[in-house]
N, C-alpha and C positions, 0 to 999 in steps of 0.2 A: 421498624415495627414498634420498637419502644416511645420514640415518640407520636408514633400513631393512638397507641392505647394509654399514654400518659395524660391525653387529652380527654376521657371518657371518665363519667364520673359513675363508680361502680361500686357495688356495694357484694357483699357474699352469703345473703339470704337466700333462701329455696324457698318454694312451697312444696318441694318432694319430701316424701316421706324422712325423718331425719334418723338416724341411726343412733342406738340405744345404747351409747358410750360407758354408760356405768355400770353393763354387766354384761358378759363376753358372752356367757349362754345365750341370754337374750337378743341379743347383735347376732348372734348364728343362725337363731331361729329367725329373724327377719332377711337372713340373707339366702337364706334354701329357696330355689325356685325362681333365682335371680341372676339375670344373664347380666356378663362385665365383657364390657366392650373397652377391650386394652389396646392402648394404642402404644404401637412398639416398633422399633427401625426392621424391615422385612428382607433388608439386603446381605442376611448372612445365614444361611443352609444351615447349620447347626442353632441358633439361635430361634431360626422355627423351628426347628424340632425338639430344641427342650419344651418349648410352649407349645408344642403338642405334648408330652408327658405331663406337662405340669398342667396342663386343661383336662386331661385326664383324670389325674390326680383330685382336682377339686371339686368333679363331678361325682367318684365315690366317696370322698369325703363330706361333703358340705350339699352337693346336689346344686353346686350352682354350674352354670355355663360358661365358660371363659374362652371369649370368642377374641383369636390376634386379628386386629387392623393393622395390618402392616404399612406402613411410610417409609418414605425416603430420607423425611427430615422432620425435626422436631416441630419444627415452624409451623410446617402444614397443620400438624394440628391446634398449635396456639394459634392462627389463625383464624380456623375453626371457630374454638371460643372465644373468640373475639366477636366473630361475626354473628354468634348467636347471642351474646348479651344485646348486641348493637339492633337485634330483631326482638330482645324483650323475653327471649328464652331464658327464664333461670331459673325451669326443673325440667326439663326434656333433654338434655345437653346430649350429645351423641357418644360423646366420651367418659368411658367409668372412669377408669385408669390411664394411668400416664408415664412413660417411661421419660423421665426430666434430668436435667441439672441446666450448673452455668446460667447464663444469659438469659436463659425462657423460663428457667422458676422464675430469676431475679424478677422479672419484666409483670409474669401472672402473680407473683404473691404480692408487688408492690401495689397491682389497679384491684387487688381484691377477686383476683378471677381464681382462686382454690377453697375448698373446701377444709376446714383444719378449726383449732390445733387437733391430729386424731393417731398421730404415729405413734405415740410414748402410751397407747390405752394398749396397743398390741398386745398379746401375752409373751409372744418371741423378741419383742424391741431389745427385750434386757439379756438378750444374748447377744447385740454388739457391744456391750461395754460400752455405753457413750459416755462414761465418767472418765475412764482411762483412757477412750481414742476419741476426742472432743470433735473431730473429722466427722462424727456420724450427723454430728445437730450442726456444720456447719458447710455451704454448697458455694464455693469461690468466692468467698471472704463472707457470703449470707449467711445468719442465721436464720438457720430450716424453721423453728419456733413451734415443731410440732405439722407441719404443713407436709412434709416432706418423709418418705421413709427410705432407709437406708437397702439396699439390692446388692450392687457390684460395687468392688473396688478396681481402678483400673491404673497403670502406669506406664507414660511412653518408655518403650523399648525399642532400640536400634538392632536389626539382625542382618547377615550377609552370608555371602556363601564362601567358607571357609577353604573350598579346592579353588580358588580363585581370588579371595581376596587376603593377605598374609597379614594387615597392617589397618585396623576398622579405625575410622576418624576417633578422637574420643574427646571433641569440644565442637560447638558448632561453627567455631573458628578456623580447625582440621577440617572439617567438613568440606571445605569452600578448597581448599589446599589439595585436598583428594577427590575434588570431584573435576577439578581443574587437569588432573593427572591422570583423572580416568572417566574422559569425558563419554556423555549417556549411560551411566553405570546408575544414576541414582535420578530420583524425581518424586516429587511433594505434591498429595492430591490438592484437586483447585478449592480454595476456598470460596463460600461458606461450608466446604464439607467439615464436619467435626474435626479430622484427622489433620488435613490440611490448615485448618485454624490454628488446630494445636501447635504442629511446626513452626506457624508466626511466632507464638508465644512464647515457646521455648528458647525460639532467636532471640527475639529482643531481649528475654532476661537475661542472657549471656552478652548479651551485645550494646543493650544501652549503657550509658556512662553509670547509672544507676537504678536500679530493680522498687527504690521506694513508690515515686509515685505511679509504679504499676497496681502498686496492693490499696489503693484509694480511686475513688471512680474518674474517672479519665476527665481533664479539663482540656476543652479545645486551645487553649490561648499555650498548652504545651504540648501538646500531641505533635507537633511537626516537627519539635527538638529531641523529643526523648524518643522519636519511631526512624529520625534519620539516618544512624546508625544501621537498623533494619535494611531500608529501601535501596541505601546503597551495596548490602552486602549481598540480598536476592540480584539488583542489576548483574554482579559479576557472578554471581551463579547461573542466574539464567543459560547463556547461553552454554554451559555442561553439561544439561542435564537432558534428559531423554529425549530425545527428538529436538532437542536443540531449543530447549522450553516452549514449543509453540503447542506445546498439548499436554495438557495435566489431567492425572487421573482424577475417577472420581473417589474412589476409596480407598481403604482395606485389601477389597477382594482384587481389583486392579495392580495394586500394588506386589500381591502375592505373586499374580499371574505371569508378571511382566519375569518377575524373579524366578519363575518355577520354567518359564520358557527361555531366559537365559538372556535378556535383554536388559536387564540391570543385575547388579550385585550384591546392592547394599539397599534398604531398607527400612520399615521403622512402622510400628503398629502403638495402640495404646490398650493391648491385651497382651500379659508379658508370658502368654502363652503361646501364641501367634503362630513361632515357629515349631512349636513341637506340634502344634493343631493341623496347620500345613503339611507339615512332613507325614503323620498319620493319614491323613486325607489322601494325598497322593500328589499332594497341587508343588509341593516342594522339594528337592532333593535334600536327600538325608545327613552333607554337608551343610546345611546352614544350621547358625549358631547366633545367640542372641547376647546382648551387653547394654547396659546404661551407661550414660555419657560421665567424665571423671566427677564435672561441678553438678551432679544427681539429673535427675527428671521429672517431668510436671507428675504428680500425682491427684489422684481426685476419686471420690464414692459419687458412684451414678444412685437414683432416686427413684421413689413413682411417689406419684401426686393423683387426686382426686380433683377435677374440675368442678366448682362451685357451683354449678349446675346439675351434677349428673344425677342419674336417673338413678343408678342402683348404687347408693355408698356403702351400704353396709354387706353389699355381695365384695366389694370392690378393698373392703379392708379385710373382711376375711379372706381373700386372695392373697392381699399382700401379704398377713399374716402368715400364711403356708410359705410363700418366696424366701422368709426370714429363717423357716423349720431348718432342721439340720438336716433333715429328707432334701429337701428342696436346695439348698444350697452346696449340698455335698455331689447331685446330680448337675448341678448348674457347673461345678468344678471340674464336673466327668470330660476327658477331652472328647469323647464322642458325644457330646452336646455341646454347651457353652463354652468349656474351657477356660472357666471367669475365676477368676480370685474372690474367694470368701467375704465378704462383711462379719463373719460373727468369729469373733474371741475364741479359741479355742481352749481357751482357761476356765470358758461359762459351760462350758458340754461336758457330761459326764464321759465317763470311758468307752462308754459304749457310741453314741455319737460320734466319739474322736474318730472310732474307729470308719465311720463311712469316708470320711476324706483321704483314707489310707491308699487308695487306689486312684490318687489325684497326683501321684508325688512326680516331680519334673523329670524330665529325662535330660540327655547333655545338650540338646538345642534350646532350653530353656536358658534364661538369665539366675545369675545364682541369686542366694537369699541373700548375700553380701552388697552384692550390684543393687536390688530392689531396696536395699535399707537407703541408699540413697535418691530422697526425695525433694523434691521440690513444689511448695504451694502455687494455687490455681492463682492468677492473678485477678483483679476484682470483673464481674463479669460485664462493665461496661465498655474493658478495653476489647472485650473481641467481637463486639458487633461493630467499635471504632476500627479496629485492623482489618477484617471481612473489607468494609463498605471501600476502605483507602486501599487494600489493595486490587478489588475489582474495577479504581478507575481508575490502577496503574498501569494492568497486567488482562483485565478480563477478559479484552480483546484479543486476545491471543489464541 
């Protein structure tokens, strides 16, 4: 996809209406009466149903519509806008809003296909701290530049089911060691799924001879020395892993299931809520427990973006603006919705604010605050469309 759209020669002008940036009154008043058509991943029950509260929400507040399009994958809709600049669409776009990071910002902000800079005009921006967490302005080694606004923070977490398993890998080196010991107990959804990428990534920083030129955009003439490490360490995994690797999930929710019906053990989400959200739901037994790996885990803040076309931006920033509220973020935390980890500072909220996250606090299937302090950066987002594409024509067949 990237070198599909690296070849189009694009510009980020509209002829729609443009949103009145330098006064938030006036940006509200042109956004009443205006439908945002959000495009957001549809494959997790709680996730629509905060976006139904929060579509609620911005309807008695602001009187705009805030309609979920739900996807399966990001792609789809950067395809989307791909295909409607390549038709000469650049103000009817189908897409207000955009739930982004990684790979598909890197790809739209480089051919010019977002709408920006418009995140830092927000009135709420300055309650993530982006001076003190420089994570907000920057999305797998990109700076955001104003394009991008900050939503979720999210971190892989490893979880298992503790009446069963006494001894969790705790490198992705033990991994291979205890999957080998306790063969179909564990399995990695199929990439390109988000989650399933992730686990590439997290391997090879542990496993290539060295982690630099992951954080620089990927050069072919070394990709097959610094990923062989990798390839050979999946071969001997494969065959331990659920069904003997000839079927990999597609998700999250996949992943849950197999573990709540007793067919693996062990794990791993990139919501370090996961297992407590599970266990409430009912999908998990109330023995599982969550941990990050000893040498930390990938961490990363998801985004939304405005595509350079769209129809209604200035409905579409007042939206996001409300996402950023302490209202909004502290119900996104609730585990009977999102279950998502905060973007904003909790040193920027008065006492009263503080107080709506009070009813977010983890219970013991959660990873502790200690576990979560160790992180690990996204590496640059050209290596995961390079490990996606290499391991589809290793494994895809499968």
């Amino acid at each position: 996809m990237c070198l599909f759209i690296s070849g189009l020669c694009l510009s980020n002008t509209s002829g729609a209406i443009e949103p009145d940036l330098s006064n938030w009154q006036t940006l509200e008043k042109q956004a009443s009466g205006q439908t945002v058509y959000f495009n957001a991943w549809g494959g997790e029950t709680r996730i629509n149903r905060y976006l139904v509260w929060a579509s609620k929400r911005v309807k008695t507040l602001y009187n705009i519509d805030l309609r979920h399009v739900k996807i399966t994958d990001t792609a789809q809709a950067v395809s989307r806008i791909i295909a409607e600049k390549q038709a000469g669409n650049s103000e009817r776009g189908a897409i207000d809003l955009l739930w982004i990071n990684g790979e598909n910002f890197s790809a739209l902000k480089q051919n010019a296909l977002l709408y920006g800079p418009w995140a830092e005009v927000q009135p709420n921006f300055s309650l993530v701290d982006a001076d003190r967490f420089p994570e907000m302005r920057e999305d797998f080694t990109i700076a955001t530049e104003g394009f991008e606004s900050p939503w979720t923070r999210s971190q892989l977490v490893f979880y298992y089911d503790s009446d069963v398993v006494t001894n969790a890998p705790g490198s992705i080196k033990e991994l291979l060691q205890w999957a080998q010991d306790h063969p179909s107990e564990f399995t990695y959804p199929r990439p390109p799924s988000f989650l399933g990428s992730t686990f590439l990534k997290q391997a090879l920083l542990e496993l290539a001879q060295s982690s630099e030129p992951l954080y620089r955009h990927v050069e072919e003439s070394d990709f097959a020395l610094v990923t062989a490490p990798l390839w050979k360490y999946l071969d001997a995994l494969h065959p331990h892993l659920l069904r003997s690797g000839r079927y990999f999930p597609l998700g999250s929710a996949d992943l849950r299931r197999f573990m709540g019906d007793g067919e693996t053990s062990l794990a791993f989400s990139f919501n370090p809520n996961e297992a407590s959200l599970g266990i409430l739901n009912g999908e998990l037994p109330e023995s599982v427990r969550s941990y990050v790996l000893d040498g930390g885990t990938l961490d990363n803040v998801s985004f939304l973006a405005i595509p350079f076309n769209a129809q209604h931006k200035a409905a579409a920033i007042v939206v996001s603006n409300f996402l950023l509220s302490a209202e909004a973020q502290a119900r996104g935390s609730n585990q009977e919705y999102m279950g998502s980890t905060s973007v904003l500072s909790m040193q920027k909220l008065s006492s009263e604010f503080q107080q709506l996250f009070l009813g977010t606090a983890k219970n013991l299937a959660a990873a502790s605050a200690e576990d979560l302090d160790r992180k690990i950066l996204e590496p640059h987002p050209s290596w995961t469309t390079a490990l996606e594409r290499a391991w589809i024509q290793r494994y895809g067949a499968r």
